[in-house]
TITI-804664 format. One record per residue: residue in one letter; x, y, z of N, C-alpha, C, O, CB in turn. Coordinates in steps of 0.001 Angstrom, whole numbers, padded with zeros to 6 digits, always signed. Glycine has a CB too. Layout:
BEGIN
AXYZXYZXYZXYZXYZ;...
//
This chain:
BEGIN
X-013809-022516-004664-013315-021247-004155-011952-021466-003507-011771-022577-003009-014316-020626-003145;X-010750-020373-003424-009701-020375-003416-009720-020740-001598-010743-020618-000925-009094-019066-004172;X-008563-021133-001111-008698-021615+000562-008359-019751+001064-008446-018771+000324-007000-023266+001292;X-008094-019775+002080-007651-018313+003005-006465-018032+002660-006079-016927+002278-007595-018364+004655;X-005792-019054+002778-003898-018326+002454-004077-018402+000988-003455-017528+000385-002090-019524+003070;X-004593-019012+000441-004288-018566-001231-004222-017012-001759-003424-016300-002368-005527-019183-002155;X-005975-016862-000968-006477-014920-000818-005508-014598-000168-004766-014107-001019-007996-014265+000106;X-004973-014538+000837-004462-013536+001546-002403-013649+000547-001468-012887+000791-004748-014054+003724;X-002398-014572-000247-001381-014511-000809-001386-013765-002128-000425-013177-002625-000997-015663-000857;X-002621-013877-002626-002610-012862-003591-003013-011449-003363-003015-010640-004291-003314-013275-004510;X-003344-011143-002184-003455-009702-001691-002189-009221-001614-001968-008046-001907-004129-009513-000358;X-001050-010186-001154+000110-009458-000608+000630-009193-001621+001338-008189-001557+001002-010039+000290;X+000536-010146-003471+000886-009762-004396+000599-008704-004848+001432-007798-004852+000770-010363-004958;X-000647-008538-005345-001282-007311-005152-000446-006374-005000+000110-005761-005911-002098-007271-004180;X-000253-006143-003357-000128-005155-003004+001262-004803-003374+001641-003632-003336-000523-005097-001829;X+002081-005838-003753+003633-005006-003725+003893-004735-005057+004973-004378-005529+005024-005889-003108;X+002669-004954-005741+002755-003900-007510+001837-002437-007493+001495-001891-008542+001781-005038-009161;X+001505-001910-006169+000598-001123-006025+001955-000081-005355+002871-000522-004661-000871-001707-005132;X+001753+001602-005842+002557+002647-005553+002107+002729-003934+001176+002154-003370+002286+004030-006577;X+002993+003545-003463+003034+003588-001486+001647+004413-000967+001003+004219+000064+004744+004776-000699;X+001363+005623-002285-000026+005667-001560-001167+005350-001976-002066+006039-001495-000321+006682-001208;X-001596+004273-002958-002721+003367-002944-002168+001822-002060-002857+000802-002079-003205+003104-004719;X-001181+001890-001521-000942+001061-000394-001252+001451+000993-001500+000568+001813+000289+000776-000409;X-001260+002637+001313-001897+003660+002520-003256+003823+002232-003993+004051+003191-001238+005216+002612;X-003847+003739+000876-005349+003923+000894-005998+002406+000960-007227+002341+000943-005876+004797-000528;X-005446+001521+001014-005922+000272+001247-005830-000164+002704-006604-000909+003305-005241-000618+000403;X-004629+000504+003200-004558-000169+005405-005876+001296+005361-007008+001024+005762-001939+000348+007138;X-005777+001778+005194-007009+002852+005832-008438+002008+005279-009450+002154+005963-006904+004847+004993;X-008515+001079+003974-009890+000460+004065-010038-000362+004838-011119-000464+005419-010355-000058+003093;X-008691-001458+005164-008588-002205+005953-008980-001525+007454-009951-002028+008019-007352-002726+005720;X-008454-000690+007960-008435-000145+009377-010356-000131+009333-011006-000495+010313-007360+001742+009595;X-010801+000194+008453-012513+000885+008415-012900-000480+008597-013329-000622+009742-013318+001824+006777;X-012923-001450+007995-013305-002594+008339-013195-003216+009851-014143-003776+010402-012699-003266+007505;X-012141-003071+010336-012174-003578+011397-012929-002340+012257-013346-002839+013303-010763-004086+011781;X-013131-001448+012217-013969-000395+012946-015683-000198+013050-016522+000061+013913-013498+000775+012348;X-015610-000559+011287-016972-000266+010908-018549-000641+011513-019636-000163+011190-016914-000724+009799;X-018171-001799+012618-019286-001760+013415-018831-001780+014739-019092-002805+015369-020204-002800+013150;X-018084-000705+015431-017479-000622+016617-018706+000463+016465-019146+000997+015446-015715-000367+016932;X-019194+000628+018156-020489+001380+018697-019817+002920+018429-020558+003681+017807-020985+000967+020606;X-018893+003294+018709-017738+004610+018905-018349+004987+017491-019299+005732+017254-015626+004274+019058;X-017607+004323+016681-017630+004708+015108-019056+004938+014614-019494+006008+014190-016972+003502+014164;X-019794+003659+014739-021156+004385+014343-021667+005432+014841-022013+006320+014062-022105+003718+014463;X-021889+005644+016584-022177+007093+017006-021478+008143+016407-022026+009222+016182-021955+007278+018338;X-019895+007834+016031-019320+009002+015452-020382+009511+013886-021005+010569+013796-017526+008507+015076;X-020327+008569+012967-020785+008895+011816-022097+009605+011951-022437+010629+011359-020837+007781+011030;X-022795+008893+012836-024420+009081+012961-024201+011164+013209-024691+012049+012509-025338+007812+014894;X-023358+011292+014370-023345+012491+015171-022929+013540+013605-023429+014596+013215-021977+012399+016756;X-021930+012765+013076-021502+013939+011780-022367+014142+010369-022582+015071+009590-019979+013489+011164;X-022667+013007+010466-024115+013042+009058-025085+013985+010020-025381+014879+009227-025208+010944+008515;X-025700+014281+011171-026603+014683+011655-025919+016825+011484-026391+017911+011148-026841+013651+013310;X-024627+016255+011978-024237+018284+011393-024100+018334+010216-024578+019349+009709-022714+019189+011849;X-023515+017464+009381-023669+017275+007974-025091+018020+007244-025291+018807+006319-023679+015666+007794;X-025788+017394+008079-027227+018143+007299-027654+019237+007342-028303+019837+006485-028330+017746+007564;X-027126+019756+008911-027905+020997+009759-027027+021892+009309-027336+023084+009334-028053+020988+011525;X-025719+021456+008795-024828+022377+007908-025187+023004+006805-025367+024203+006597-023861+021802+007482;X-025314+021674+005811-025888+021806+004401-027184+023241+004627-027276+024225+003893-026709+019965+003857;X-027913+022978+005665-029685+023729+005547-028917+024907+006029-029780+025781+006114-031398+023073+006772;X-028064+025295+006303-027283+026785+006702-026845+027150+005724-026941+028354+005485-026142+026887+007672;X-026178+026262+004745-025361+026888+003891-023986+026689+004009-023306+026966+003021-025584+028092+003938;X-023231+026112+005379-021881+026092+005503-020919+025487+004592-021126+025159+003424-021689+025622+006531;X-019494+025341+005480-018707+024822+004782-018595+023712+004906-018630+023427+006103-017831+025230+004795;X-018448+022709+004162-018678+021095+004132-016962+020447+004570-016204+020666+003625-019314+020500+002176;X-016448+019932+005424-015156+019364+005911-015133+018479+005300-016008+017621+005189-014888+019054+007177;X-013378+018585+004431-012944+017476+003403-013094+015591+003875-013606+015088+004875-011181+017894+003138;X-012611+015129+003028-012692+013908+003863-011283+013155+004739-011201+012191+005501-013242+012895+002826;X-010261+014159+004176-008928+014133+004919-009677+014851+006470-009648+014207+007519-007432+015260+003956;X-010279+016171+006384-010108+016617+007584-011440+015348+008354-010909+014686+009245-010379+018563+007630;X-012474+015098+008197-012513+014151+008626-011775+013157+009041-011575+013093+010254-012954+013957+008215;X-011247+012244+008257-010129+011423+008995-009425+011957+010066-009357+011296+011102-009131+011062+008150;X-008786+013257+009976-008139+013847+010903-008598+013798+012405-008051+013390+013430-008066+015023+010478;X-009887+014405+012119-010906+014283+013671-011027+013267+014369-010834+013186+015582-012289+014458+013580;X-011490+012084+013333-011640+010944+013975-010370+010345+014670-010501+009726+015726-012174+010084+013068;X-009262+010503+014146-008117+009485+014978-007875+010164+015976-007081+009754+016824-006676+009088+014314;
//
């Protein structure tokens, strides 16, 4: 298996053949990763899947996943 700087050298390749916004949709996977088991974030998700549902059984309107993002930052 390749060492750490090898990976992280072919990510950077990667990335500078990739257009500016699948380069913004990759720091936003990156950013989720470093979040994804912060206590904040999980209560957040838990709290919105929980209206998520109580929405759905109403009938409402379902919030994109931009406006999500929006809320959260």
């Amino acid at each position: 298996m390749a060492n750490i700087e090898q990976v992280r050298e072919k990510v950077v390749e990667s990335l500078s053949d990739l257009p500016s916004d699948q380069v913004k949709e990759v720091l936003n996977f990156v950013e989720y990763l470093k979040i994804r088991e912060s206590k904040s974030f999980i209560d957040y998700v838990n709290r919105r899947t929980k209206e998520a549902l109580a929405d759905r059984k109403k009938g409402k309107h379902f919030q994109s996943l931009h406006e999500l993002r929006a809320e959260y930052k």
